[in-house]
N, C-alpha and C positions, 0 to 999 in steps of 0.2 A: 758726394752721392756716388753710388755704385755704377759701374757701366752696366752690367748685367741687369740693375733692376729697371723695371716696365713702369715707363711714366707715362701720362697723358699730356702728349704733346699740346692736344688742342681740344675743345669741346665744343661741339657746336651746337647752341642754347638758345631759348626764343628771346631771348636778353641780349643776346650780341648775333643775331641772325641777320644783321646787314651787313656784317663783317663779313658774309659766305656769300654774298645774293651772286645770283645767276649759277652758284654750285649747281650740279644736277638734283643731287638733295632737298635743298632749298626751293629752286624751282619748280619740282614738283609738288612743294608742302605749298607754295603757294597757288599754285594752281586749284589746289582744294581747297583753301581758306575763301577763295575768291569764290570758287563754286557754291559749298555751302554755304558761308555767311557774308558774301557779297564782301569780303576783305580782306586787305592786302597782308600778306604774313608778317608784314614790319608793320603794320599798325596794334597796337596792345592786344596779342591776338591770347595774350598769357595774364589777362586780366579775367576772375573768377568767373563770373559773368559770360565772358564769350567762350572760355574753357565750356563751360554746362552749354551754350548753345549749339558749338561745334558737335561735342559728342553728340546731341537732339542729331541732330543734322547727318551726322556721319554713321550715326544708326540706324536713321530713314533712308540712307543711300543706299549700305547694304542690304536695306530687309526689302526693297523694292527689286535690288539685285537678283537676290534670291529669287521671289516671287517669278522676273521674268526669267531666269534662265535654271534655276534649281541650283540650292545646295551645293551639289558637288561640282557643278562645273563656276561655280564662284569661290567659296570657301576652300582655295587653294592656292596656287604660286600666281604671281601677280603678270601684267603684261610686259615682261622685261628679259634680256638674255641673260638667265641665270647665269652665275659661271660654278666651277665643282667648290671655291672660296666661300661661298657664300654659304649662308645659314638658314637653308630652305620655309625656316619654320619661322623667320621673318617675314616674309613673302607672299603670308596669310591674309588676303583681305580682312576676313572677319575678327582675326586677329589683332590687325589693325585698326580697326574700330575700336577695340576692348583699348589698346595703347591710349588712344584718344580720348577715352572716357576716364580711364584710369587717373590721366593728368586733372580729369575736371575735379576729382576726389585727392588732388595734392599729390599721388602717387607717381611720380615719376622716375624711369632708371636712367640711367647711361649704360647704353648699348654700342658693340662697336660698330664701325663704321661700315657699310657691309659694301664689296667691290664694285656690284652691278648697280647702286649710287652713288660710285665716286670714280669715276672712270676718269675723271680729270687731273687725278693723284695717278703721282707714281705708285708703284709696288712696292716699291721700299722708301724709306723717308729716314731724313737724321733729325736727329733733337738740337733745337740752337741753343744748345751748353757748350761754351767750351771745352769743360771738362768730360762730355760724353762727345765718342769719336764713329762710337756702333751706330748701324745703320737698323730700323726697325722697320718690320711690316705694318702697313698703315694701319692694319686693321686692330692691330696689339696698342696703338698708341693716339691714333684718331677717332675720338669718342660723339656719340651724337645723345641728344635726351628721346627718349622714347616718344615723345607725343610729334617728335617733329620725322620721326622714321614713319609713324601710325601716318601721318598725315601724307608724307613720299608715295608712301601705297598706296593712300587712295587717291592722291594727283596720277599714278600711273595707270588706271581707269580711269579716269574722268577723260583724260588728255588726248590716249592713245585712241587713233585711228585709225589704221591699218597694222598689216602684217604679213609680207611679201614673202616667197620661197624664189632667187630667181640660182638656179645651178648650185652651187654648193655653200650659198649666203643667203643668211635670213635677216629680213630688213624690220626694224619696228618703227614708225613715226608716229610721234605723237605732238599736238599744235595746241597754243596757248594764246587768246588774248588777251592782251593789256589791255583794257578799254577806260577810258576816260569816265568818272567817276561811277563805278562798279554798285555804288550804295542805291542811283538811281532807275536800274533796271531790274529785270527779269534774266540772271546770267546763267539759272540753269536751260531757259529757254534759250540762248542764245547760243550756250556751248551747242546742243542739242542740234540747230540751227546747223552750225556751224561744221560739226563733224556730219551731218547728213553727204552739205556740198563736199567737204574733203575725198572723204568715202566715194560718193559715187563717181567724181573724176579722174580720183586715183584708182580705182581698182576698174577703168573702163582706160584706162593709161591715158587723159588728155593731158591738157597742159599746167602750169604752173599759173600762164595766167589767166584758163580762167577758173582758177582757186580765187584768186587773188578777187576778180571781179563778184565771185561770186562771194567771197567773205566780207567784201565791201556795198555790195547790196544788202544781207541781211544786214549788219552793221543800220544800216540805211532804215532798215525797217523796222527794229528794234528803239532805235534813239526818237526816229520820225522827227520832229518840231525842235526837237535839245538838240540835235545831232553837230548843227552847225555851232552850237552855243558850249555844247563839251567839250568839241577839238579847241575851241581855244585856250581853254583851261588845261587840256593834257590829251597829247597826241594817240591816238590809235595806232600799235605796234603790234604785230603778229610773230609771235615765235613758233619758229620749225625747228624741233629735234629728228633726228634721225640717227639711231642708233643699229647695230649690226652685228654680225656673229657668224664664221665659217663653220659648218658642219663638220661635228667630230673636233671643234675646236674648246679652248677651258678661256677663250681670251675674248670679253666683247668689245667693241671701238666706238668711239662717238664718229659717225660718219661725216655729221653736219650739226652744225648750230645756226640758223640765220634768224637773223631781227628784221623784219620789215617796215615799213612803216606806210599805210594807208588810207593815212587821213585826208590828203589831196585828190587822191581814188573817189574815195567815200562821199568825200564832197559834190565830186563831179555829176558821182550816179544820182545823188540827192537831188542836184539840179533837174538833172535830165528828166528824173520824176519815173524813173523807168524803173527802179528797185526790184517791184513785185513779180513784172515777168522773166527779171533775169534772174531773180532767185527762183521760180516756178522752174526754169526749163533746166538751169543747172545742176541743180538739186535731184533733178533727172538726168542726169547726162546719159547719151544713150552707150551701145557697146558699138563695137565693129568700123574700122577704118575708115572704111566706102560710105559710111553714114551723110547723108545729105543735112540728120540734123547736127550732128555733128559738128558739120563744117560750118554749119552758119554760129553755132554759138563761137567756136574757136572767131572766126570773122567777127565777130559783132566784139567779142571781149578786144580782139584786136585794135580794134577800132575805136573804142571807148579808150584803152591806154596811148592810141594813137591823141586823140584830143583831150587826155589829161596831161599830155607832153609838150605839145606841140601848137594845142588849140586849134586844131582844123579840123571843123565836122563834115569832108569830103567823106570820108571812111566811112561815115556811120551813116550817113544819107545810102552811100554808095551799097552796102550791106542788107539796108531794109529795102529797096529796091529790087531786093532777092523776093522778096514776098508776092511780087506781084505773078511770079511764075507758080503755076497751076502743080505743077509736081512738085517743089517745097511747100506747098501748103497743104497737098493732103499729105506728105511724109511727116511734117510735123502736127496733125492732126490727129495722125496712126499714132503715132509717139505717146504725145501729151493726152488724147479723147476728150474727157470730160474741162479740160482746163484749158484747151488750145484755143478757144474764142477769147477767152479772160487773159492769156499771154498775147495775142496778137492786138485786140483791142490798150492792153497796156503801150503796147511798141509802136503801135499809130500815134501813141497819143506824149512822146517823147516831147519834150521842149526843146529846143536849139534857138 
């Protein structure tokens, strides 16, 4: 074999796509199999049948797309740090959808592997032949099938929740649940749910946890009555990607990868029976420092992973005992209005 000619090292196929799991690639196709059709990208997602339901699905996503935000601010580059490598005209939502449908009509290509989802590869890669010593760029020799890039794109909407500027770096996050048998809920409600609480605690700068509390009560509210009967079958794990990019730069970086796991969390709040007002007030999270409400939900989240730890409900007692003061309750009345009896009637009504 020639050293000069251009081989495919590897292909990444809905047929050998456990061989890649947790790729960036990958995990974003999963994330949208799971959206639209409540399934995991390694279960026969390349079965005729669920090819035709995906594209149903992936063409109700984008045409609602559309609808709320128009045409041109959707039917363009996807939510990802481009870099100048890339082939901007992959990056097409709408485009992507056509990818996805295309496969349900047998039509599938291999496309290369495009930079801004494969950040986990180096830039250049060797071929495990002996007899080849040349070094390739990945993108000439690391192949993917079209249906499963169509599907990357639209995990990068589905997923993505923020999108920071802070000095001269631009941060994107985007969050994924695993959840325990996915066939049995409502997951586009759930994503929905879920990137509400992200959103408004990230871009109001609170804390990590009460993301966490707060993905562990919708969780909680979603499964209701299964909730305890799921986790024992398959844990609740929450993925944070955090991807970034210097201004004026051609190079993006994976910032962070983390797995969580919150099924002990989730359990907890279930017990406590308090789900509904912690997801009410978080999902609000308010802006500004000096916030009184603020402080109690930070307090109250605290306290909640204090006796998921530790099992002491001093904290959480000690917390709502904040209520009784006259100025936290009309501060969080101002807040909340029409919901602030329906959150505080939940939080009396806690089990311990």
């Amino acid at each position: 074999m020639s050293a000069k000619r251009k081989t495919h090292a590897s292909v990444i196929r809905l047929s050998n796509v456990e061989a890649f799991r947790e790729y960036i690639i990958t995990w974003f196709a999963d994330v949208a199999t799971t959206y639209l059709i409540n399934r995991r990208l390694s279960r026969d997602v390349g079965e005729k049948r669920v090819l035709a339901l995906l594209c149903t699905e992936a063409d109700n996503y984008v045409k609602r797309l559309i609808e709320e935000r128009g045409r041109d601010k959707v039917c363009g580059l996807s939510p990802l740090p481009i870099t100048g490598n890339d082939k901007k005209e992959y990056f097409d939502i709408c485009k992507a959808s056509e990818m996805i449908c295309d496969a349900s009509r047998s039509n599938v290509e291999l496309i290369s592997l495009q930079p801004a989802l494969s950040l986990e590869f180096a830039e250049h890669v060797r071929i495990f032949n002996p007899q080849i010593t040349n070094k390739y760029l990945k993108r000439e020799v690391v192949m993917v099938e079209s249906i499963i890039h169509g599907l990357a794109i639209l995990g990068t909407y589905i997923s993505h929740t923020y999108t920071v500027t802070k000095k001269d770096e631009t941060e994107w996050g985007y969050t994924y649940v695993e959840v325990p048998n996915p066939e049995i809920i409502d997951h586009k409600k759930l994503s929905g749910m879920i990137q509400k609480i992200i959103k408004a605690v990230t871009i109001n700068e609170g804390s990590r946890l009460s993301i966490l509390v707060g993905i562990a009560s919708t969780m909680t509210l979603i499964y209701g009555r299964n909730l305890i009967e799921s986790l024992k079958r398959s844990p609740l794990n929450v993925n944070f990607l955090r991807l970034s990019k210097h201004k004026g730069g051609n190079k993006a970086l994976v910032k962070a990868f983390e797995v969580l796991s919150l099924s002990s969390l989730a359990t907890d709040v279930y017990h406590l029976g308090i789900a509904s007002p912690l997801y009410n007030m978080i999902s609000r999270y308010p802006p500004g420092e000096k916030s009184s409400v603020r402080t109690f939900i930070e307090e109250l989240s605290k306290a909640i992973a204090t006796y998921n730890s530790l099992r002491n409900t001093e904290e959480i007692y000690k917390v709502l005992r904040n209520l009784t003061s006259e100025n936290l309750r009309n501060d969080l009345r101002k807040h909340y209005t029409d919901t602030w009896d329906e959150i505080l009637s939940g939080l009396l009504q806690i089990r311990i």
